[in-house]
N, C-alpha and C positions, 0 to 999 in steps of 0.2 A: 807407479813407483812408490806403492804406500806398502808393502806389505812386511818391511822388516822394521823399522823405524817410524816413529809417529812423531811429528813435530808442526804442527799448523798446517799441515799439507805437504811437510816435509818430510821426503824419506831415505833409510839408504839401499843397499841395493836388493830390487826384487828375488822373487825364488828361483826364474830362473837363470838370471845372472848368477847368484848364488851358488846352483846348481853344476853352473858350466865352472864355473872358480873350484869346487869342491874334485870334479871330474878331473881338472886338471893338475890339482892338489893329487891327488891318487895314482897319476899315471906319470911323472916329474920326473924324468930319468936325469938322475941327479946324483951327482955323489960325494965322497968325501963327509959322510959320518963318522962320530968321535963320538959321541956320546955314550955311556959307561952302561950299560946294563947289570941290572942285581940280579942275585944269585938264582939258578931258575932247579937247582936240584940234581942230581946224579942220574936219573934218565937221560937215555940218547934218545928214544923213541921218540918219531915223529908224532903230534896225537892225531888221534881221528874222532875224537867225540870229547867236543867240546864245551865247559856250562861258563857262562858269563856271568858275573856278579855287579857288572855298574854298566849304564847306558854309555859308556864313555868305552870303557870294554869292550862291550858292541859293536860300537861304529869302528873304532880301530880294526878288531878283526875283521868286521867288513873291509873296511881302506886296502888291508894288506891282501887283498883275496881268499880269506878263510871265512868265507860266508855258510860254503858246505861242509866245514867242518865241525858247526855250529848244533848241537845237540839240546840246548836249551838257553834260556834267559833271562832277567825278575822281569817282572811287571811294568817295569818301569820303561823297558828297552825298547822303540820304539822308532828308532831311525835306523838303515833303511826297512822301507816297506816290509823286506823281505823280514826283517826281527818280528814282524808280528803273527808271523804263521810259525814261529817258533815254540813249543814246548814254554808252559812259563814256572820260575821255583819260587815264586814268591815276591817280597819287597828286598828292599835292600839294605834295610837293616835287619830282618826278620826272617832271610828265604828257608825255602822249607828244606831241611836238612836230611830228612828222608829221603825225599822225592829226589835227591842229588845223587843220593847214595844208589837208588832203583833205576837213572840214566845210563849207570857204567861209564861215568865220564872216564876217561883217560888224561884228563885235565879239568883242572880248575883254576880260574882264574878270576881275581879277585882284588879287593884294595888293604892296601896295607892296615887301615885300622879294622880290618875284620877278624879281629884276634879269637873270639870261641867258635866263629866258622874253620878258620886255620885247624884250631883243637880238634875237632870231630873230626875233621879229613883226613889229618895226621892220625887218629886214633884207625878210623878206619883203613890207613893203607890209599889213601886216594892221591894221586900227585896233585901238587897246585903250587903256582908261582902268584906274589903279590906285588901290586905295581902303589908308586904312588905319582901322580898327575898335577898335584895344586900348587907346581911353582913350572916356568917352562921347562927346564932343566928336565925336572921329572916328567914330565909330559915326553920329551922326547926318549928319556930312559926309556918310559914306556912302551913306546914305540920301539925301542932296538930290543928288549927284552923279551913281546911276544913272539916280534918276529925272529929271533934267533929259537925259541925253544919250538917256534912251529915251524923252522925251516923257510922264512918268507923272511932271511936277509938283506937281500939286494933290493925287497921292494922295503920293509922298514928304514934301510940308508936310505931310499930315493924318498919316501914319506918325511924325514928326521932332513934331508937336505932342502928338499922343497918348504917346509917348512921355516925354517932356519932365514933361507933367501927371501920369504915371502916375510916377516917378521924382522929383517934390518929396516933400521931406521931412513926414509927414504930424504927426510930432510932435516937439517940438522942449524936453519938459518930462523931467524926471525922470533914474535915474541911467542911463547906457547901459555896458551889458554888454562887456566885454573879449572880442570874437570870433577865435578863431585859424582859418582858412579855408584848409585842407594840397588843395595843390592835388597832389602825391605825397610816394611815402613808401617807404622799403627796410621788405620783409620781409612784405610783405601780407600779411595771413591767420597771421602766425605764435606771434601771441598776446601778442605785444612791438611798440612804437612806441619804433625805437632813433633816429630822426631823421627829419623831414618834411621838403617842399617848401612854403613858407607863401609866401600872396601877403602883398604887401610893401605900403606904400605908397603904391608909383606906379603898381599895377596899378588893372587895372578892377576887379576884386573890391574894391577898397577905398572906390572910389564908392558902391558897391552897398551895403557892409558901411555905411556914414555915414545913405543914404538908407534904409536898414531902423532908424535910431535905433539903430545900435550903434556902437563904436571897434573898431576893427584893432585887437589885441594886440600885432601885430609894432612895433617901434620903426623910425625910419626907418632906410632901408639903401640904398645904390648898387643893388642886387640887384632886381629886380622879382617873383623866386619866391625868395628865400634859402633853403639849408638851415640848418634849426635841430636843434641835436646834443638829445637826452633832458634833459640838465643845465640846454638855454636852455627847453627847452618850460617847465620845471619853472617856471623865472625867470619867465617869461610872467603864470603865473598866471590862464590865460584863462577867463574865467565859460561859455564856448559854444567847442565845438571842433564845427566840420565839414569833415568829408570830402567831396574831390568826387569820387564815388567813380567816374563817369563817368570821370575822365581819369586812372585810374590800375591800376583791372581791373575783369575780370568776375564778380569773385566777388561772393556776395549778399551786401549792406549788413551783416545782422548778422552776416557772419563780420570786416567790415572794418572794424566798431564795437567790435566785442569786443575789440581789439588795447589798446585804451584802459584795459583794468581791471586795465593793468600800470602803471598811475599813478593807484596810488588817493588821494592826497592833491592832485588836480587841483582846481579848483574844477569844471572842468566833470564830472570826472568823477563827483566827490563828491557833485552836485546833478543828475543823469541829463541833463545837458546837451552830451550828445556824439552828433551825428545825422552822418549819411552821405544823401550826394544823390547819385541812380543815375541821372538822366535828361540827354540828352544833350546838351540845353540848355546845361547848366551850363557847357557848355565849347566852345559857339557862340556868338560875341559878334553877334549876328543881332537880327532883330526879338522871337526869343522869348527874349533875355534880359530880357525884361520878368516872367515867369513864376519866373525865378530873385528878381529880387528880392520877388514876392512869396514864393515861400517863405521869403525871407530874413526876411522883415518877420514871418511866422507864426513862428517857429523865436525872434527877439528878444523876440516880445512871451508866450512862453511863460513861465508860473513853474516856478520850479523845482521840485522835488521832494523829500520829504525826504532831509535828510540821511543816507546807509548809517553803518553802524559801520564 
């Protein structure tokens, strides 16, 4: 049980719990979606070849069953299995814009801030819908969005209601934990935590961090990842520190947990409430950020540990 979460020996759930949560995330015959989808373009055409522009893209089209109508995908895309026998156009700030145009896609699909990819498609005549993902809301837009323009409605509703259900707050009693959730950090691995990247407020993590029955530590900020200097971490006072240790290196969790026991009058530290999440989920805002907040929910409703000297 070490394999999504690293905490002294503590972990949340393996891959293939994970697995089997995701499976059932997919097939949810669930209904009652509301969610608004944006504008997807004057084509009725169903597509049949289709280019992906973000790993999150990806796994969606996977979720809703349009795996085979997957024609290409960046470099990046990498979940499932099947995305890696895929055609690749590059990165994903960078894909190659040729190589998109000699697919014939019949769609493109893509993120909202990809505004001179948008340009060239448009120049050329190529359809394309853009999604955006980084609040839930849009997340689930997402989801009603590809799935209306690629004809996979009823499983987009059952993806957008599953989701939905799985993401109410399950408990709404007792005291909730002060969560600090460092999305990066200068000096990995170097046995010192001299300042983080913390989600803010307005990020997704902070929906997540609410729906697990905790509070965000951070106070509000213009910023959606602030950096916080050692002296604010301190301020903080946060009962639960996690690292996403996915978006920030490859080193193993307990070298990027250990950074923490250079602030031993933390609370989190204090009370062995400092974990690192290695799986790459955590930093795909996709169908399997559902699996993120279950670990989040385990990791919350853990007790603490004694107190160290």
């Amino acid at each position: 049980m070490h394999s999504s979460v690293d905490n002294h020996g503590r972990a949340a759930y393996p891959g293939a719990a994970g697995a089997l949560l995701y499976a059932l995330l997919c097939v949810a015959a669930m209904v009652g979606c509301t969610a608004k989808a944006p504008s997807t373009g004057a084509s009725s055409t169903t597509p049949q070849r289709i280019v992906s522009l973000a790993p999150s893209i990806t796994e969606t089209l996977f979720a809703l069953g349009l795996g085979s109508k997957i024609v290409a995908v960046t470099d990046y895309c990498k979940y499932p299995d099947s995305a890696l026998l895929l055609d690749k156009v590059g990165g994903y700030f960078n894909p190659n814009l040729e190589k998109i145009i000699s697919l014939r896609p019949d769609l493109v699909i893509l993120m909202r801030e990809h505004d001179k990819v948008k340009q060239f498609l448009a120049a050329h005549g190529v359809r394309f819908i853009d999604i955006e993902n980084q609040s839930f809301a849009g997340l689930c837009s997402s989801f009603v969005a590809i799935g209306r323009v690629c004809a996979r409605e009823v499983a987009a509703d059952s993806l957008v209601a599953a989701f939905r259900a799985a993401a109410q707050e399950r408990d709404t009693s007792g005291t909730r934990p002060r969560v600090l959730m460092c999305i990066g950090r200068d000096a990995i691995g170097s046995g010192a935590v001299s300042s983080v990247y913390a989600a803010g407020r307005g990020a997704f993590y902070d929906e997540l961090i609410r729906a697990a029955h905790g509070v965000n530590a951070m106070p509000d900020s213009a910023a959606t990842f602030p950096q916080i200097s050692r002296e604010g971490i301190l301020s903080l006072q946060p009962d639960i520190v996690i690292d996403v240790g996915s978006s920030m290196t490859s080193m193993p969790c307990e070298k990027v947990s250990a950074d923490w026991k250079s602030l031993p009058t933390l609370p989190a530290v204090k009370h062995g409430r400092v974990y690192c999440i290695s799986e790459d989920y955590a930093t795909i805002p996709g169908p399997r950020f559902i699996l993120l907040l279950a670990d989040l929910r385990r990791i919350v409703s853990e007790q603490p540990v004694s107190t160290t000297d």
